[in-house]
C-alpha positions in Angstrom: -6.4 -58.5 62.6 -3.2 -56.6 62.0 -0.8 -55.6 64.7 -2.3 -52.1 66.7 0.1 -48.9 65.5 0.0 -45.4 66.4 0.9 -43.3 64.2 4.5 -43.1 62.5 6.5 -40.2 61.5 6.0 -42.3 58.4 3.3 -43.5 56.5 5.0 -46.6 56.4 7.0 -46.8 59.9 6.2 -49.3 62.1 5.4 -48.0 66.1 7.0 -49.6 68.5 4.4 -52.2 69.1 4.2 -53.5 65.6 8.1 -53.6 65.1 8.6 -55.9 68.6 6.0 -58.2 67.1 7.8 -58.5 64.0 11.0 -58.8 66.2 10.1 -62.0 68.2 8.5 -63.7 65.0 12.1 -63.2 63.6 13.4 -64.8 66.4 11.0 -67.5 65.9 11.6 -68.0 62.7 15.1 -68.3 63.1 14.7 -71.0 64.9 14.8 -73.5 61.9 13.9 -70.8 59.0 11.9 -69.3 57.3 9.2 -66.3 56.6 8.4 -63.9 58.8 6.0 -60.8 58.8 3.6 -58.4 60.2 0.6 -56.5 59.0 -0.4 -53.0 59.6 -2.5 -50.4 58.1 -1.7 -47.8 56.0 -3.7 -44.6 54.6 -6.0 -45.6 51.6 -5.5 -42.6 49.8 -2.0 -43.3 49.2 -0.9 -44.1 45.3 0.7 -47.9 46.0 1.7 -48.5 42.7 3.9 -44.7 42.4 5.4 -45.6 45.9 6.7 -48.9 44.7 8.0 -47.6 41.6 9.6 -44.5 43.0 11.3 -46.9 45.7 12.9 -49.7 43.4 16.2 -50.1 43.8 18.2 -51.2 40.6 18.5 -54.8 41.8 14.7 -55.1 42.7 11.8 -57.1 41.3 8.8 -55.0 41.8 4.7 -55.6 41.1 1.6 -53.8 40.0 -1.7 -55.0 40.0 -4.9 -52.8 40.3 -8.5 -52.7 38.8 -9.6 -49.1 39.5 -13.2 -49.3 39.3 -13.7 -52.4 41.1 -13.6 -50.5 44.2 -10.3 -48.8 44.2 -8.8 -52.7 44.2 -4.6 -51.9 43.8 -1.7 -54.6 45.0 1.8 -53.5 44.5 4.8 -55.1 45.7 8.4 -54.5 45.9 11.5 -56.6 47.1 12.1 -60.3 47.5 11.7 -62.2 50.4 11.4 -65.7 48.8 10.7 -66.7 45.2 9.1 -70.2 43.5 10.5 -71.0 39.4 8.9 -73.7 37.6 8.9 -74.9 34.0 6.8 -78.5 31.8 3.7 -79.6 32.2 3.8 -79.8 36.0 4.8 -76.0 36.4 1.4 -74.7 38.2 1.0 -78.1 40.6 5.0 -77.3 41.3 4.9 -73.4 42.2 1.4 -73.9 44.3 3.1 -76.8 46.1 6.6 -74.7 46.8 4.1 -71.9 48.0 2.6 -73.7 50.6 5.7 -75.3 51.8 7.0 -71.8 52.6 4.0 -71.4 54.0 4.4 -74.1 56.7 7.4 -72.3 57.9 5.9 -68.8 57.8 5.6 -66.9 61.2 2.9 -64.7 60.3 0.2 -65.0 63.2 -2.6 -63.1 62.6 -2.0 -61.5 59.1 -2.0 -64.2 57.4 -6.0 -64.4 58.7 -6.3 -61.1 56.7 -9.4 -61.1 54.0 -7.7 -61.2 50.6 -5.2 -59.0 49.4 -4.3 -57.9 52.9 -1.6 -59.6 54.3 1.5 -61.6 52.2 1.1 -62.4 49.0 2.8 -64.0 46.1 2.9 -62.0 42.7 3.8 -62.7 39.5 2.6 -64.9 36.6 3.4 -67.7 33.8 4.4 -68.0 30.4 2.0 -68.9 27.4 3.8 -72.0 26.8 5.4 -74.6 29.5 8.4 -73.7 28.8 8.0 -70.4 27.1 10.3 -67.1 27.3 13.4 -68.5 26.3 14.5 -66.0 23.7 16.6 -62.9 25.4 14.5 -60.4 25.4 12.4 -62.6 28.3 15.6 -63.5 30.1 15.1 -63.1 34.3 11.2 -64.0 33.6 10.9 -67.6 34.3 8.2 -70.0 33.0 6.5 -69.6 36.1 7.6 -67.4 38.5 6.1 -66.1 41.6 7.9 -63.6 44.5 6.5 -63.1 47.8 7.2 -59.3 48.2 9.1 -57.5 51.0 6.7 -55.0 51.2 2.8 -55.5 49.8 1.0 -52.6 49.6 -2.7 -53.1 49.2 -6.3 -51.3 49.3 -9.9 -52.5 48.9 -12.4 -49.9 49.3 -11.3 -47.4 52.1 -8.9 -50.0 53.5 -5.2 -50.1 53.0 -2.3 -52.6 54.3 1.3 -53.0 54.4 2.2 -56.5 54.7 6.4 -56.4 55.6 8.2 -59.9 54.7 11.3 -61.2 55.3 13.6 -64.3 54.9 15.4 -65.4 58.1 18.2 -68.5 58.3 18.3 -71.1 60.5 20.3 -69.5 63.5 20.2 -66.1 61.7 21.0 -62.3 63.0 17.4 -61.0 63.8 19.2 -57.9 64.9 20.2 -57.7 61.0 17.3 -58.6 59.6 15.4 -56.2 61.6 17.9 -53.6 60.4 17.4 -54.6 56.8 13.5 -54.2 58.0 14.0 -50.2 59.1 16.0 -49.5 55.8 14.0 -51.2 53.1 10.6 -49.4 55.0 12.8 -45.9 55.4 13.1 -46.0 51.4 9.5 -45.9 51.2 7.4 -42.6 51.0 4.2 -41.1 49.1 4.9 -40.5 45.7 3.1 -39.4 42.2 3.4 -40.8 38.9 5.9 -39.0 36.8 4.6 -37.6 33.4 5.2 -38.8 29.8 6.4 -36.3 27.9 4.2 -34.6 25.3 6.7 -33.2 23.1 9.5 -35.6 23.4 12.7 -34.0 20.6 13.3 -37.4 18.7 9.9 -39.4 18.2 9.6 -43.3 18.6 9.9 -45.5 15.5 7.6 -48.1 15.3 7.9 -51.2 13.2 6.6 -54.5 12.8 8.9 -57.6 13.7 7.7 -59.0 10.6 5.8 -57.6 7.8 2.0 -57.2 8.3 1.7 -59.6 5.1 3.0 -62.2 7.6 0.5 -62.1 9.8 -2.0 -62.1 7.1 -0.5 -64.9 5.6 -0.7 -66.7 8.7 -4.6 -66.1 8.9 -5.3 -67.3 5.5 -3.2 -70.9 6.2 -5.1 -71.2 9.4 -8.3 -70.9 7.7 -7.0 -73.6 5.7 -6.5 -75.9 8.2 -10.3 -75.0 9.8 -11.9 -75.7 6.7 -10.3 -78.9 6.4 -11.4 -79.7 9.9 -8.0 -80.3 11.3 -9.5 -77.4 14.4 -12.5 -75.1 14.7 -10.3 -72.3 16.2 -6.7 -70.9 17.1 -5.4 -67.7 18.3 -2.3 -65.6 16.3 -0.7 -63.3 17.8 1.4 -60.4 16.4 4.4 -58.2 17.5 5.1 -54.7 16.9 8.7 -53.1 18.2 9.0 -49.3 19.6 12.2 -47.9 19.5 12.3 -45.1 21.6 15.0 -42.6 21.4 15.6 -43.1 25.5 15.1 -45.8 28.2 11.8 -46.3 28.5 9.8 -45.5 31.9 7.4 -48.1 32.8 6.2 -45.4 35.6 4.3 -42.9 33.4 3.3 -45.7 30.7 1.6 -48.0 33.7 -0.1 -44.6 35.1 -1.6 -44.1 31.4 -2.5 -47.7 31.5 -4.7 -46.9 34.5 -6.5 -43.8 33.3 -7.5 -45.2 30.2 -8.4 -48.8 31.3 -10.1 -48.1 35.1 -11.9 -51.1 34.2 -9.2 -53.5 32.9 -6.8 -55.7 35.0 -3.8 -53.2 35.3 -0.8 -55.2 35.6 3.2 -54.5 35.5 5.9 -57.8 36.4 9.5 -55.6 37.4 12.8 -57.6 37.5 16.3 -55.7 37.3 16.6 -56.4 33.4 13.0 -55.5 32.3 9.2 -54.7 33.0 6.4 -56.4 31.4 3.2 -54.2 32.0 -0.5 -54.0 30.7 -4.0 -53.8 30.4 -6.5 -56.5 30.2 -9.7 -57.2 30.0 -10.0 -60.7 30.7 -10.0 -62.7 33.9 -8.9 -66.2 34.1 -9.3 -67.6 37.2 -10.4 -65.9 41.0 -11.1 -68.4 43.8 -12.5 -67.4 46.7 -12.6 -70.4 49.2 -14.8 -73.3 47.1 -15.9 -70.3 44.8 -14.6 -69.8 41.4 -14.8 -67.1 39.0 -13.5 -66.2 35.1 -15.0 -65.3 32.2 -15.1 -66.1 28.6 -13.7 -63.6 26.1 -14.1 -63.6 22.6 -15.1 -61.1 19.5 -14.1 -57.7 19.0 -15.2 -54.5 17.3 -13.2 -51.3 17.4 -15.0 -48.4 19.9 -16.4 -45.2 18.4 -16.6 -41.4 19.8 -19.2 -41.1 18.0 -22.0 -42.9 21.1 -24.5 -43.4 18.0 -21.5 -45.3 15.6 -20.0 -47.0 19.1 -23.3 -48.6 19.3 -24.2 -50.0 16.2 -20.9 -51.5 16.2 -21.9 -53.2 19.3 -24.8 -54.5 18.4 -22.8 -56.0 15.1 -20.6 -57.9 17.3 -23.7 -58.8 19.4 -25.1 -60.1 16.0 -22.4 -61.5 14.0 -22.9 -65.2 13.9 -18.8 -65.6 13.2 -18.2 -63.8 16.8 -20.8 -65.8 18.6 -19.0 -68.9 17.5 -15.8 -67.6 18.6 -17.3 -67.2 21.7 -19.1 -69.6 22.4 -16.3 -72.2 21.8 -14.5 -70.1 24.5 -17.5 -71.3 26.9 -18.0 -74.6 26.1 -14.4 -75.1 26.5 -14.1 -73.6 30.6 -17.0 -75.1 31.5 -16.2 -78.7 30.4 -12.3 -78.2 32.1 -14.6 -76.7 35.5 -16.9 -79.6 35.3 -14.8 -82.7 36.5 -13.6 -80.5 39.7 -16.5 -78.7 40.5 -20.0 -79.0 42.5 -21.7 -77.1 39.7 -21.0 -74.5 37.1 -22.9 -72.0 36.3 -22.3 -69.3 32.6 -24.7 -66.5 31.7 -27.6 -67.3 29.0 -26.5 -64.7 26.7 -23.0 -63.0 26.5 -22.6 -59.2 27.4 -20.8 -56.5 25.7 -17.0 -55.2 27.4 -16.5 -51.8 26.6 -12.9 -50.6 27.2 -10.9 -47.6 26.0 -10.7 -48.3 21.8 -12.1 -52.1 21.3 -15.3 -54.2 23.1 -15.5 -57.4 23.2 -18.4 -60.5 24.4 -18.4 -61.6 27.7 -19.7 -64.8 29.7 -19.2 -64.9 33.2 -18.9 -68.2 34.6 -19.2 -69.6 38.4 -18.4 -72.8 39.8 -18.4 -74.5 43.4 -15.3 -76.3 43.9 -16.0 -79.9 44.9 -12.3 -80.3 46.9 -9.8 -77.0 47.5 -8.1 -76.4 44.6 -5.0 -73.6 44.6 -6.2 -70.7 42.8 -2.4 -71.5 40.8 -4.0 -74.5 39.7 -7.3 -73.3 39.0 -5.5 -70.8 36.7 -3.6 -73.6 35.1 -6.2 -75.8 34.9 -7.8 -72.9 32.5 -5.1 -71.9 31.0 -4.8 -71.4 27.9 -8.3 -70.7 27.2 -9.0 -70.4 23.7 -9.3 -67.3 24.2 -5.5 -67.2 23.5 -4.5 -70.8 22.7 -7.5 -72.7 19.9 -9.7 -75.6 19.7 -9.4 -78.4 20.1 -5.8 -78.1 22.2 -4.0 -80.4 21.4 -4.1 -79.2 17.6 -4.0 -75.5 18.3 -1.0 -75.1 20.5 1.5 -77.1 18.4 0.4 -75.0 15.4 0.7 -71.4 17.1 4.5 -71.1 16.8 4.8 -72.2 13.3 2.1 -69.9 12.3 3.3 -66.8 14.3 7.4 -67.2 14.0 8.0 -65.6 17.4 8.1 -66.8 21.2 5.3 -65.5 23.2 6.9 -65.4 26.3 4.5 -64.3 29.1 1.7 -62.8 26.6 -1.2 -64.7 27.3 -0.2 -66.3 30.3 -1.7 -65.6 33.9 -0.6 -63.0 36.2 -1.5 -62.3 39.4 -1.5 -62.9 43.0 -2.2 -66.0 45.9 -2.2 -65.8 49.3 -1.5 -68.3 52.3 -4.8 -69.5 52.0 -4.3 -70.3 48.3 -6.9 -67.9 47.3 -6.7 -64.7 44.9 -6.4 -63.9 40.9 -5.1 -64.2 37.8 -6.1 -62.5 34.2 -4.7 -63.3 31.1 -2.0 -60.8 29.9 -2.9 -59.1 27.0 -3.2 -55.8 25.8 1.0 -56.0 26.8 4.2 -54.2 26.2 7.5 -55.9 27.1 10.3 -53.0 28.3 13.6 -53.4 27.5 15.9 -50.5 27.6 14.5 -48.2 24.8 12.7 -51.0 23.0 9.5 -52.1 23.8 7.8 -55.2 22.3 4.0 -55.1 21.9 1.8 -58.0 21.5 -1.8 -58.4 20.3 -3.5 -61.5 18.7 -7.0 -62.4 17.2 -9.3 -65.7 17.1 -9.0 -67.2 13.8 -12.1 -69.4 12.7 -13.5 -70.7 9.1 -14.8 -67.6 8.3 -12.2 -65.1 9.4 -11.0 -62.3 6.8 -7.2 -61.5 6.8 -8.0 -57.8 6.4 -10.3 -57.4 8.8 -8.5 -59.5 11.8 -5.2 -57.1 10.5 -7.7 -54.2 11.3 -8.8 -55.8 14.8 -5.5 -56.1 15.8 -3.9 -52.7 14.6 -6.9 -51.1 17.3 -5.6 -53.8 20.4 -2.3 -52.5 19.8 -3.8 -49.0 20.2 -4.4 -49.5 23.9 -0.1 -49.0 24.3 1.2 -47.2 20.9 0.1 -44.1 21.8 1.7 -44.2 25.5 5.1 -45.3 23.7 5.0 -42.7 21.0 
């Protein structure tokens, strides 16, 4: 349970009672090292995400995760009290491994027993490729990268939590850390979204980093190579560039983000350089003690305001045999990687239709029953990249992505999300993503290329994913 508190002048003070606790687990800590923190409740009604965001200072990493209408779910983080890089092949096995060893030297007593997201966390996500990210515009994002917040704000339901972190040295000043403690928490207060402007005076120019004949192109040679049986499927992805006339706030552009895509993983990675924010619809991986979760995402038709036209273009992508394909590949895929680590696993007879705000896609849910505990890191990168967002057969998709597309990926399409102590908690694949730097931002999108795919019409898919960000950046 978390520690008792009264109330605060505050919504985020700690009484008396909670800050002593935190006090002597510094002093423990210090000891040899380590993490130490303390759990208390806050309001629910609070907006997490606009208090972190209104509270970053310019040297901050900062997180945002929510899924509206999955009842009210929103983590948000903000500070640094330890961090875990990795990059290769090993880079999932290597971060869940440094996790837990900062884990045997946590003092957290009790909060750590919290149900999942209350209590610490680590945040943050992974490239597409092992090593991805490594042109400039990704610099301070690492290949894998997760931060255990000073502060983790989080809410489930009508619950809320504050989970306060920090790092203490062997033999260290608790008086000093405590002091960092009172000033980092005094920063914080309740806070609203600022607004994008309607009528900015100079308008965003928008252009393609390479012309859309490239990425037309590219679908016609990876037809090629299908229909010579080299793969059955891979993924292209496309970039778009917004030049704004101004530094770009991620604040009003996550806030959009959340009002148009309630349903949608809501997502935004902050370090001091950049933010790398969106909205997706896909999970990859949530464990849950033995029990796994994801879902298989594939096939896409543009939405309609029109409820009679939205539905017959439903019931198209329910129907076309080129989508079902697509999809199913995407299945048969997570549930043979599942298989060799699990009790059982379980996907849906049919596939379902996801509705978001300007595209729907199929859906299979899939379960499994672990057989031994597996890190919900690993989990994720035992999944990832689904092909979904990578092809089929692997090993002959992934090597052909970069020469197809022409540019680095970076952390489209990898996981983000969050673990706890327990190694539970979630990742989804990042998609529907803009990548902020100064007054540019980069947007990605990319489409499942099989034998039968159309240039034209996969140009026309992906012009509507990019519409789930244009429109907040112009």
């Amino acid at each position: 349970m978390p520690a008792d508190v009264r109330a605060a002048e505050s919504p985020f003070g700690l009484s008396a009672s909670a800050r002593s606790l935190l006090g002597g687990r510094v002093e423990e800590a210090s000891r040899r090292g380590g993490l130490a923190g303390v759990t208390v409740p806050i309001a629910a009604d609070l907006d997490l995400s606009a208090v972190v965001l209104a509270a970053r200072r310019p040297d901050d990493r900062f997180f945002c995760f929510e899924q509206p209408d999955r009842d009210g779910f929103a983590l948000a983080g903000l500070g640094t009290a330890a961090a875990v890089t990795g990059s290769g092949p090993s880079r999932f096995a290597d971060v869940a491994a440094e996790c837990r060893r900062f884990g045997e030297h946590a003092v957290f007593g009790d909060a750590a027993a919290e149900a999942s997201p209350f209590g610490p966390v680590w945040v943050g996500g992974f490239a597409f490729a092992d090593d991805g990210g490594s042109s400039p515009e990704w610099s301070s994002l690492a290949p894998a990268q997760l931060v255990m917040p000073e502060v983790a704000l989080a809410r489930r339901g009508g619950e809320a939590r504050m989970a306060v972190t920090v790092a203490v040295r062997p033999g260290g000043d608790a008086h000093a850390v405590m002091t960092r403690v009172d000033e980092r928490l005094a920063s914080l207060a309740p806070a609203s979204m600022p607004l994008l402007d309607p009528d900015p005076v100079e308008a965003a120019r928008v252009a393609s980093a390479a012309p859309a004949a490239h990425f037309a192109s590219a679908v016609t040679r990876a037809v090629e190579r299908i229909s010579a049986g080299e793969l059955t499927k891979v993924v292209i992805a496309r970039e778009v560039r917004v030049h704004a006339p101004d530094v770009i706030d991620p604040a009003p552009v996550y806030d959009g983000l959340r009002a148009g895509f309630p349903a949608c993983f809501c997502y935004l990675v902050g370090t001091p350089e950049l933010t790398f924010l969106g909205a997706s619809p896909e999970l990859l991986a949530r464990r849950e003690g033995q029990r796994v979760q994801t879902v298989a995402l594939a096939g896409t038709r543009r939405r309609s305001a029109d409820p009679s036209v939205d539905s017959h273009l439903g019931e198209q992508l329910m129907h076309s045999p080129k989508d079902r394909e697509e999809q199913a590949i995407v299945t048969r895929r997570i549930m043979r990687t599942l298989e060799p680590v699990s009790v059982w696993v379980t996907a849906a007879d049919e596939p379902v239709l996801v509705k978001v705000l300007n595209v729907q896609h199929l859906a299979t849910p899939i379960r499994a029953q672990l057989a031994e505990p597996l890190p919900a890191v690993e989990v994720a990168g035992l999944l990832h990249p689904t092909p979904a967002v990578g092809g089929e057969p692997r090993s002959k998709a992934l090597p052909l992505i970069p020469a197809l597309e022409g540019l680095d990926r970076g952390w489209y399409a990898g996981p983000i999300g969050w673990t706890d102590p327990f190694e539970d908690g979630e990742f989804c694949v990042a998609l529907r993503c803009a990548l902020l730097r100064g007054d540019i931002a980069h947007l990605y999108a990319g489409e499942g290329i099989v034998v039968d795919s159309d240039p034209a019409q996969e140009l026309e898919a992906n012009e509507a994913k990019l519409q789930a960000l244009l429109p907040l950046l112009t």
